[in-house]
N, C-alpha and C positions, 0 to 999 in steps of 0.2 A: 210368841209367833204362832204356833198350833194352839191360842184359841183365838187369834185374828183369823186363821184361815175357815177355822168352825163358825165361824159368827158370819162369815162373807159366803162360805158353801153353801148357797142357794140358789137354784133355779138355773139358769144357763152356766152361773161361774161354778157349781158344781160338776155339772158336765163334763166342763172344758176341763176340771183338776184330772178327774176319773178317765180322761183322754188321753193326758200328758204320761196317768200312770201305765194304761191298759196297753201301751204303743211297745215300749221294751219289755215287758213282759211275753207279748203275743209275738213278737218278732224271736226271743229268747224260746219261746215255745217251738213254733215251727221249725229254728236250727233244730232244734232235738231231735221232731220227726224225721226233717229232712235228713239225718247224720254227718250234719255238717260239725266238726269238733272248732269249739274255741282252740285249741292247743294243736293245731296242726303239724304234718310230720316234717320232717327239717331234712331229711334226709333218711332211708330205709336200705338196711343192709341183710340180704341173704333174708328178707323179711324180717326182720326187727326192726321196728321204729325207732327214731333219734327224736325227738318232740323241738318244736320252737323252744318251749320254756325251758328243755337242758339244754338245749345249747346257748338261750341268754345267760341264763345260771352257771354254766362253765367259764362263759365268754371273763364273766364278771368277777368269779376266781380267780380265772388265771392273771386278771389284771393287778385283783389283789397284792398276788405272791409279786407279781414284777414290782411293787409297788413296794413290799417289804422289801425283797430281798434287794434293791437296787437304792433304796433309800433318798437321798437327797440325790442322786442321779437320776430320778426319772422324769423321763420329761413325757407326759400324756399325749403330745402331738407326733414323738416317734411314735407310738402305735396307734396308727388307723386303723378304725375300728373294723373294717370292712374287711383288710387286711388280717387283723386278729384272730375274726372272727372264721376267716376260711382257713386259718393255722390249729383252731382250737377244733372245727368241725373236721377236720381229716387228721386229728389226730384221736376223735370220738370214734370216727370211724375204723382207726386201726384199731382200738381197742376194745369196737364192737365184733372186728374180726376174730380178734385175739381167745376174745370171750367165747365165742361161738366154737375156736379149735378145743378151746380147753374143755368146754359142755360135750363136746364129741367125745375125745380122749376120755371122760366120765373121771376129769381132777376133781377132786373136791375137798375144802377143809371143814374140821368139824365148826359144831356151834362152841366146845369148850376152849377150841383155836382160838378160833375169834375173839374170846372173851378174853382170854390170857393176855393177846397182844394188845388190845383195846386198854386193858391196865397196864401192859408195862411201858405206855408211851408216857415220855415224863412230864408235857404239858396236862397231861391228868391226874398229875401225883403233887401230894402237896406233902414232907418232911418224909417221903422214900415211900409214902402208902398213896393207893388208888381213893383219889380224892371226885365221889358221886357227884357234889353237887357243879364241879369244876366242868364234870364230863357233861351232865347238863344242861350248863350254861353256854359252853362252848357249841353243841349238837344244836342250840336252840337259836344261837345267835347265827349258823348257817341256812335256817329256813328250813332244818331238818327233822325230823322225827328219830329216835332210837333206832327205831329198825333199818329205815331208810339208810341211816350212817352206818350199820353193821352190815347190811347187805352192799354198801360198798366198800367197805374193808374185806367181806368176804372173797369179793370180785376184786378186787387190787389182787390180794394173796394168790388167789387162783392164778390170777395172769404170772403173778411172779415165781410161784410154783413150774407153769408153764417155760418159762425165762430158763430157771434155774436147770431144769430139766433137760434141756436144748445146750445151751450156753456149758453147764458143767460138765457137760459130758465129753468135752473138747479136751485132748491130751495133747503134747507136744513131744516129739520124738528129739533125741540127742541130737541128729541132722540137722532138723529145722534148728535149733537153738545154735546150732554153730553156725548155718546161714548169717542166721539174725545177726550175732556177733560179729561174723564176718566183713556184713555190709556194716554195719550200725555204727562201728567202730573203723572205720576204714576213711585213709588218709589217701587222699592227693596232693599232689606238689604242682603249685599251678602259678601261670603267671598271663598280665592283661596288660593291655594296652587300648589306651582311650583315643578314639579320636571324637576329635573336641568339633561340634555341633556349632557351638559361636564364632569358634577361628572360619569353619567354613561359612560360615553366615557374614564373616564380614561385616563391612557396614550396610548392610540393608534396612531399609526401609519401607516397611508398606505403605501406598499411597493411601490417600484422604480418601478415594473409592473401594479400596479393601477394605478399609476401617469401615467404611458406611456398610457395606458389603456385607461384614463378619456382623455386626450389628442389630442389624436388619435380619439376619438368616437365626441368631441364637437368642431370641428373645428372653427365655428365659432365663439366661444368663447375668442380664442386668435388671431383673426384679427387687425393687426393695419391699420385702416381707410385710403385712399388718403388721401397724404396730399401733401400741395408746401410751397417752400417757394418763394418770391417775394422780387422784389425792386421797390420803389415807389417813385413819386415826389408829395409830398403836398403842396396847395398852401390854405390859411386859413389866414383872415383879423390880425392876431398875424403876421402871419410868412412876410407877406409883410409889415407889418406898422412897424415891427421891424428897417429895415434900411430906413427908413425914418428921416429926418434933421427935426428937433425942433425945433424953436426960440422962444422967449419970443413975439417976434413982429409978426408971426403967431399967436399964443396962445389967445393971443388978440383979434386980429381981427375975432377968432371963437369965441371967449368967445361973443364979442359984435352981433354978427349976431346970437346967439343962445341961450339966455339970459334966454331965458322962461324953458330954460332944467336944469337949475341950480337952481331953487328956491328953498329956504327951505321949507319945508312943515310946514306947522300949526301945533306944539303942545298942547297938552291934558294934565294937571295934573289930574288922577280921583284918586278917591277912590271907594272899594266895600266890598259888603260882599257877600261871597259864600257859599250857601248850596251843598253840594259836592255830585254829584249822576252819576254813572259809567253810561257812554254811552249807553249799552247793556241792562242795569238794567231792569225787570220786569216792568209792569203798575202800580205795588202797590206800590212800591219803590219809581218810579217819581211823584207819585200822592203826595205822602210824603212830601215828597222834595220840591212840588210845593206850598203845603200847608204850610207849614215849613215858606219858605221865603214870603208869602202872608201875616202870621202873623205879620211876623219882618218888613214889609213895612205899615203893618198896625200903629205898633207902633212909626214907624219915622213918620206919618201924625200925629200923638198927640204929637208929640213933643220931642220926648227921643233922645239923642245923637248919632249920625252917630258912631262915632269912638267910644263909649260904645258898643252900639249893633255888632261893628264889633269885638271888641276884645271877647266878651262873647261868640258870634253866627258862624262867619265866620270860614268855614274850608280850607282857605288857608291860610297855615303857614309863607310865607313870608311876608303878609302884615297885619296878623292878629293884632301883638303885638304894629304896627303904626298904628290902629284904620281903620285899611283897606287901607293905603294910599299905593298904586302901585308906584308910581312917574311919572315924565310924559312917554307919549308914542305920537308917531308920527305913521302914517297909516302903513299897515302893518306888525306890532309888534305882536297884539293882536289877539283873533279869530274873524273872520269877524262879527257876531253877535256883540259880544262886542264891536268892534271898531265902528259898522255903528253906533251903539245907541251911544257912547259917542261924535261921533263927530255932531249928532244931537241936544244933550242937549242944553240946556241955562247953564249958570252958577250957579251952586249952587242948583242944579232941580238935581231932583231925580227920575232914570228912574222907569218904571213899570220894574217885575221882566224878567231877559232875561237870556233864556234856550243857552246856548252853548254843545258842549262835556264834559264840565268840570262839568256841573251842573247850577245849577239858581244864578244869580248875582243882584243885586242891584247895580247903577252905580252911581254917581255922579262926574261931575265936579267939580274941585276948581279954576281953574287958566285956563286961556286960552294965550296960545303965538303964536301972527300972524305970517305966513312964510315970505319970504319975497328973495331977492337977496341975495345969499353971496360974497362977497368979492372976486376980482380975487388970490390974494394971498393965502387966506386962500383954496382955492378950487382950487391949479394951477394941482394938480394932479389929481383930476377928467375931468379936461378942457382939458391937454393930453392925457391921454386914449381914453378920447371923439374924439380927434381930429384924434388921429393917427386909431383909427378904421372909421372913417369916410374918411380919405384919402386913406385907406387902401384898401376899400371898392368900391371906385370909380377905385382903380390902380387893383384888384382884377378880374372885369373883361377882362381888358385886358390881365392880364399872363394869364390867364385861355385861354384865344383865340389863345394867343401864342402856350401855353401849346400844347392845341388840336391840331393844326395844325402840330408843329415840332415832334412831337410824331408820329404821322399820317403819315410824310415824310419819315419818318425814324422809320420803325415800328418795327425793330430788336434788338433796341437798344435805353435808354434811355438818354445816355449822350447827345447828341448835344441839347437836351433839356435843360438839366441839364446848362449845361454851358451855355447858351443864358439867362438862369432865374436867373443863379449866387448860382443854390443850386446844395445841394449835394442830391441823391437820399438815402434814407431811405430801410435798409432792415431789413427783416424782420424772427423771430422765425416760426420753421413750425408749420401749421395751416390746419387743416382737414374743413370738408364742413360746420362743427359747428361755425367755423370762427375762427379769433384770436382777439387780446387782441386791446382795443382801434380801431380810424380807421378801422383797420381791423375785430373788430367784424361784421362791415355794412352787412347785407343780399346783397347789390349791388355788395359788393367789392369782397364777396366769388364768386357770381355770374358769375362777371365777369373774376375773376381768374380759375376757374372752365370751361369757357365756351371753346367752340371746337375753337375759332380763337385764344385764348391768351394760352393756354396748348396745342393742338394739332397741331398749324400753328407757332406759339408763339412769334405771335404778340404782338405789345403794346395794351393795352386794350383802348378803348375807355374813352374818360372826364366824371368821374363820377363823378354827386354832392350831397354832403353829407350833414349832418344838421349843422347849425350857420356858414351858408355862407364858407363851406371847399368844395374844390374839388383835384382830384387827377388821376393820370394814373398810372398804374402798369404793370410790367411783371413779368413771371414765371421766375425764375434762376434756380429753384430745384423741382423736381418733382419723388414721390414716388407713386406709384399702391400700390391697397391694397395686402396685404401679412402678411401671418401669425406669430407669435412670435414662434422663436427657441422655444425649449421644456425648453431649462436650463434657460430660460428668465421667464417663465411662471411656473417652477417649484414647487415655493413657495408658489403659488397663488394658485394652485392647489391643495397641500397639506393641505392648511387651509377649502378650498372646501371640502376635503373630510371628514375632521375632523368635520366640519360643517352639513355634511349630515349624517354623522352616528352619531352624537349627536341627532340631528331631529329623525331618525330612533328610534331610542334607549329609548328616552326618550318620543315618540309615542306609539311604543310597550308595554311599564311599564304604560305609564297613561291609557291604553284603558283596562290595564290588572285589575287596581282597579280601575279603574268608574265601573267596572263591581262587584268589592267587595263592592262599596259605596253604586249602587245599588241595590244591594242585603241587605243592609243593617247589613250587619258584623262584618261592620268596619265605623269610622269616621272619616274627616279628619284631625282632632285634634290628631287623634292615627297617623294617616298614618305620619303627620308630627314628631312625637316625636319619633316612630319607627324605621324612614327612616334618620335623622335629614332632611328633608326639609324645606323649609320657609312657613311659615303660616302666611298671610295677615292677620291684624283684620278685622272685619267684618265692613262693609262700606256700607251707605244707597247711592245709585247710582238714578240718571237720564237718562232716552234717550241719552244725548246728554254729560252726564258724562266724565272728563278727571281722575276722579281720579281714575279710573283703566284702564289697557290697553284694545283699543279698540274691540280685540277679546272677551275679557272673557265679560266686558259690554252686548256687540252684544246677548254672546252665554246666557248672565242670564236674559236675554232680551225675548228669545227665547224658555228654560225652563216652565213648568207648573209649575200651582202656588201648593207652601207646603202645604201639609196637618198640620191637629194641631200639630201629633208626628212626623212627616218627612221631611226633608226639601225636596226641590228638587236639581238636582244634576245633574251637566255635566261635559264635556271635552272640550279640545281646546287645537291644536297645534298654540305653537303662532311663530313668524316670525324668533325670536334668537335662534331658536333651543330646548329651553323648552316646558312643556306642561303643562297647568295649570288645574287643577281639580278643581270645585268651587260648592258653596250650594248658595242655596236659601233662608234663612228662613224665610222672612217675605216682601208681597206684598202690599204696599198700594196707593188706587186709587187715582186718582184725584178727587179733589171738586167741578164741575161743579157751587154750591151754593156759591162759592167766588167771582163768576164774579158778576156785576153789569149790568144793563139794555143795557148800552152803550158798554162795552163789549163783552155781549151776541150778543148785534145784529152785532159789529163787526164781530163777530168769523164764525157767520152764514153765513154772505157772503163772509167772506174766504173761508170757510166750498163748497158754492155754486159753487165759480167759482171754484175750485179746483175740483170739482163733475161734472161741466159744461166742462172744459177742458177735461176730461177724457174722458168724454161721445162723446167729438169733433171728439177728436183722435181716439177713439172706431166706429165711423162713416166709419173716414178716411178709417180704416184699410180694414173694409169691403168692402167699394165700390173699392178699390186699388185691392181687390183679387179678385172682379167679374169684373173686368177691362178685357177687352180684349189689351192686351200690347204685341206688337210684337217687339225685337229687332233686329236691324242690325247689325249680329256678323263680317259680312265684314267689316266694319267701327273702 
């Protein structure tokens, strides 16, 4: 091509090349004079710049980590970008505040800091040592330079140095901590009464003009989403090892080269006794519990029968009435606790007590069985599986190359693909940006189906690879814009809406009309219910964190002042189904700060602290952020 262009570079057509080039150059030149920057500022705080390019570059992180950390729950269409991206820029900007107190204040960590913690992160360590070429590779694959990554590890630390400084410094007094306890722990005895929204609704019906009506006014309400449908070629270590040839005399010769994947593992016969104590359980509960079984391990050291004390003590029922005997177990079975300690033991040793989810155990082995090789016969169907995913795997990447390429040749259409791979393409139910079922729920594969080359050009999508080694190309076949639901489609749904709201109405109206006779005190709701016939709860002593009433009325009795000797207290609350609940108060009782024990106490204090310390952090924060001088770039 550049010696077509050489042989043709003459006379006028050279010119016009030398014009095409001299145009961005000379335009690139005058930005410079003029000091116009490619990288304009995004935002400037207290006079420090925020650039375009870091806050694309943050933007882009942050999507990442959503991206890890939420896994097969993310869906790219809850975060709008625009959205995003003004959560990531004012949180740039608090941390461009932050930076700025701490350079005041003159924090600073050394360069040997920096270095020390830059090793002891364990994604840079490979068998317990600071592995260079990892740190590397990772600094390199962010776009970053060495220094660039340590001068923002510097600036993290600083900030956190800052944090910690603010934040730790926060103590908690005996008082506060008996408040806490006070409230935290503090019961009411309360009781509610529903009046029921549909009893008052009757038989109503909204006419055919409220239907059109509500309709008409909520448009977005009966939107049905874009959606497409697509055809697809999947290619997944199943769908290829499937027509792959078998022989026993393969089978073999993997079984012999791969010996070490087939071992039996070492069996455990244990026996135990369980003190049974709920996960979540209070300190007083486990303390029990702990105590409980420390007895019962006291008395197998004098000598008393294992499977005595199990059937008397143990509260697991399957293995109570066999003197605790589980039978054997092989790794994995068990909860990790349990398992690490039994496969610890000696034989016929009796573990110290060990806490799992279940509660406290006492373990003992009886029997031990070494793993060992199994047999080709007895194992020929684990050997093929093994094999054909492993063949499958190796043949995997090359459709996949194939794939990419014939798809690419031929982007309008998926068969010449289809038929060089010998499959049939796959289609699929329609599927809005939430995704669809299987394969298709992937955040990629909406992505890519959605994107302007494969719906607006309607291209093959690009080779996208998915988890447990699947990959796949797809195209649009069918594609729907969003657009509203007929009226007679949404009719019903409507109808029940309305009935819905004027129940809520209605039975709003009536409760707010006697909370006002409750408290006046004329009426009770003992009368209101017998009255009215409505439902009257018994009276129920509640927690903070209570399920046995519904959340609102909990919240609202929560909220109330406490009863005097003759009156209870007394409120209202619409709750979400369209009733309204009316409820008393009669009786408040504190917490016991005098239940805790020393260990306790000092715990609770330094939760008490940092919780007092954080607040105090973020009460800093707030303030320096509004004396901030922060300019934004609405051009941008």
């Amino acid at each position: 091509m550049l010696l077509a262009i050489r042989e043709k570079a003459q006379g006028w057509f050279a010119w016009l090349i030398v014009g095409f080039i001299t145009i961005p150059f000379a335009l690139w030149g005058i930005q410079s004079y003029l000091g116009v920057s490619s990288n304009p500022a995004a935002v400037t705080v207290d006079g420090t710049e925020i650039t375009q390019q870091q806050v694309e570059q943050e933007v882009r992180q942050f999507r990442d980590r959503l991206r890890n950390q939420l896994g097969k729950a993310y869906r790219p269409e809850l975060f709008n970008d625009k959205m995003l991206r003004k959560q990531v820029m004012e949180q740039m900007i608090n941390d461009a505040v932050l930076s700025e107190t701490a350079d005041d204040w003159n924090l600073r960590i050394s360069d040997d800091f920096v270095r020390q913690y830059i090793q002891s992160i364990p994604y840079f360590q490979s068998n317990g040592r600071f592995n260079v070429q990892a740190y590397n590779t990772a600094v390199r694959n962010q776009g970053m330079t060495q220094r660039g990554f340590e001068e923002g590890i510097r600036e993290d630390l600083v900030k956190q140095q800052l944090r910690n400084g603010i934040a730790g410094s926060a103590i908690a007094t005996d008082y506060e901590l008996n408040e806490s306890i006070r409230l935290r722990d503090q019961e009411r005895e309360t009781t509610y009464m529903l009046v029921s929204g549909e009893k008052l609704a009757g038989d109503y019906q909204p006419s055919d003009e409220e239907l059109k009506a509500y309709y008409d006014s909520h448009p977005q309400d009966h939107m049905v989403p874009e959606r497409v449908k697509v055809e697809y070629i999947l290619l997944s270590p199943e769908t290829v090892g499937a027509g792959l040839e078998v022989t026993d005399e393969k089978l073999r010769a993997y079984y012999d080269q791969h010996k070490d994947e087939f071992q039996a593992p070492e069996e455990r016969k244990v026996r135990h006794i369980l003190v049974q104590v709920d996960e979540n359980a209070d300190t007083e509960t486990v303390d029990a519990a702990k105590a409980k079984i420390e007895d019962i391990a006291k008395r197998l050291e004098n000598g008393e029968s294992f499977a005595a004390l199990a059937r008397e003590f143990s509260d697991d029922p399957g293995s109570k009435e066999q003197g605790g005997d589980v039978g054997w177990i092989s790794p994995g079975v068990m909860a990790k606790a349990f398992e690490d300690t039994a496969y610890k033991l000696e034989k016929d040793k009796v573990s110290e007590p060990v806490h799992t989810p279940f509660g406290f155990h006492l373990i003992e082995v009886t029997e031990i069985k070494s793993g060992g090789e199994g047999g080709f016969d007895a194992l020929r169907d684990k050997i093929e599986t093994a094999y054909r995913r492993n063949q499958a795997e190796q043949l995997l990447f090359d459709k996949a190359e194939k794939l990419a390429d014939l798809s690419y040749e031929t982007p309008d259409s998926l068969a010449p693909a289809a038929e060089a791979l010998q499959l049939e393409p796959i289609q699929s139910d329609w599927f809005d940006r939430k995704g669809g079922k299987g394969v298709l729920a992937s955040p990629k594969v909406v992505a890519a189906a959605f994107s302007e080359d494969v719906l607006q050009e309607n291209n093959n999508s690009e080779l996208i690879e998915l988890e447990d080694d699947q990959v796949l190309v797809l195209r649009v076949v069918e594609h729907e814009a969003e657009h509203p639901q007929a009226f007679e489609e949404v009719k019903d749904r409507i109808r029940a809406t309305l009935k819905r709201e004027k129940a809520s109405e209605l039975a709003a109206a009536k409760g707010e009309e006697l909370l006002k006779s409750l408290q006046g005190g004329s009426t009770s709701l003992e009368q209101l219910a017998k009255e009215n016939g409505w439902k009257l709860e018994p009276a129920v002593t509640i927690k903070r964190n209570s399920t046995a009433v519904p959340a609102a009325v909990r919240d609202t009795a929560f909220g109330l002042p406490r009863p005097t000797s003759d009156k209870p207290a007394v409120g209202g609350v619409a709750l979400g189904n369209g009733d309204y609940a009316l409820l008393s108060v009669s009786k408040v009782t504190d917490g016991d700060p005098s239940k805790l024990d020393e260990e306790a106490r000092k715990a609770g204090k330094e939760q008490l602290a940092r919780t007092k310390g954080e607040a105090q952090f973020n009460l800093m924060g707030r303030y320096l952020r509004e004396h901030a001088k922060v300019e934004i770039n609405t051009e941008n």
